[in-house]
C-alpha positions in Angstrom: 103.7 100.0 119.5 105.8 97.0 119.8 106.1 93.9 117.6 104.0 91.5 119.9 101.2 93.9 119.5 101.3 93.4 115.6 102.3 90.0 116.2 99.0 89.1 118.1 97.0 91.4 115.8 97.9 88.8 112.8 97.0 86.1 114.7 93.8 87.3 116.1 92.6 89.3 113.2 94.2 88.6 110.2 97.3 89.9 108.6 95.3 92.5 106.0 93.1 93.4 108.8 92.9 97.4 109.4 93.8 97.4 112.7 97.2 94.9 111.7 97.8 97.3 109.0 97.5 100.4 111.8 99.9 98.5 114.3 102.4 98.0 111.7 102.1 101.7 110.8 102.8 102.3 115.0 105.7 100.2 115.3 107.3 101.9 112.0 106.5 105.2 113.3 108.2 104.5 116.7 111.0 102.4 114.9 112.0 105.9 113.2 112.4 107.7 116.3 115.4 105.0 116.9 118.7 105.7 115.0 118.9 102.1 114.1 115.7 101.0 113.2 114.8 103.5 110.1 115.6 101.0 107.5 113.3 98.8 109.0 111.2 101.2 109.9 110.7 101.9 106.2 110.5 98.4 105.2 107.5 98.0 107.4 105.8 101.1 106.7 106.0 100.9 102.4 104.6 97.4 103.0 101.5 98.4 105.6 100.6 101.5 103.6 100.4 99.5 99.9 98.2 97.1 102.1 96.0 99.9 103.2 95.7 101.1 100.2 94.5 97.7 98.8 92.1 96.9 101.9 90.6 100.0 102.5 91.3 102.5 99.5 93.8 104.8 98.2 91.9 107.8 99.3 90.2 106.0 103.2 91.2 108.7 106.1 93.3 105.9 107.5 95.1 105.0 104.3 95.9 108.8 103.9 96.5 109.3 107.8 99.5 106.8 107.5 100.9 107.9 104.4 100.8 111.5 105.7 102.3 110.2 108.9 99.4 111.7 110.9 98.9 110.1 114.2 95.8 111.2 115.6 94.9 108.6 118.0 98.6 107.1 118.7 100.2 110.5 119.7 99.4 111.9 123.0 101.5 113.5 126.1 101.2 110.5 129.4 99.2 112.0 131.4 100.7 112.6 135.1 100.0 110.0 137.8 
């Protein structure tokens, strides 16, 4: 996930919108796999998983998904062309 894909997200659905929330959960989530970005990474994950929390419930499957760091629909293998 990259930072124009949240960046559109807030502008087209709102910045507490779910699906905001779960692209700034994806771009933390691929920020940790860089050296560099985990500070950041954190940063933006604490901040969309308290807004989760607040929008949909502490206890939604998505609020708990992305507090668990479970990926169901964002981790897959590229297929082969």
């Amino acid at each position: 996930m990259n930072r124009e894909t949240v960046r559109r997200a807030a502008k087209v659905l709102g910045e507490r919108h779910p699906l905001t929330l779960l692209a700034q959960v994806a771009l933390a989530a691929d920020l940790l796999a860089i050296r560099d970005g985990r500070d950041e990474a954190g940063r933006i994950e604490a901040t969309a998983e308290r807004a989760l929390a607040t929008v949909l419930g502490l206890h939604h499957p998505e609020t708990v998904a992305a507090r668990e760091r479970i990926r169901p629909l964002w981790d897959f293998e590229p297929l082969p062309i």
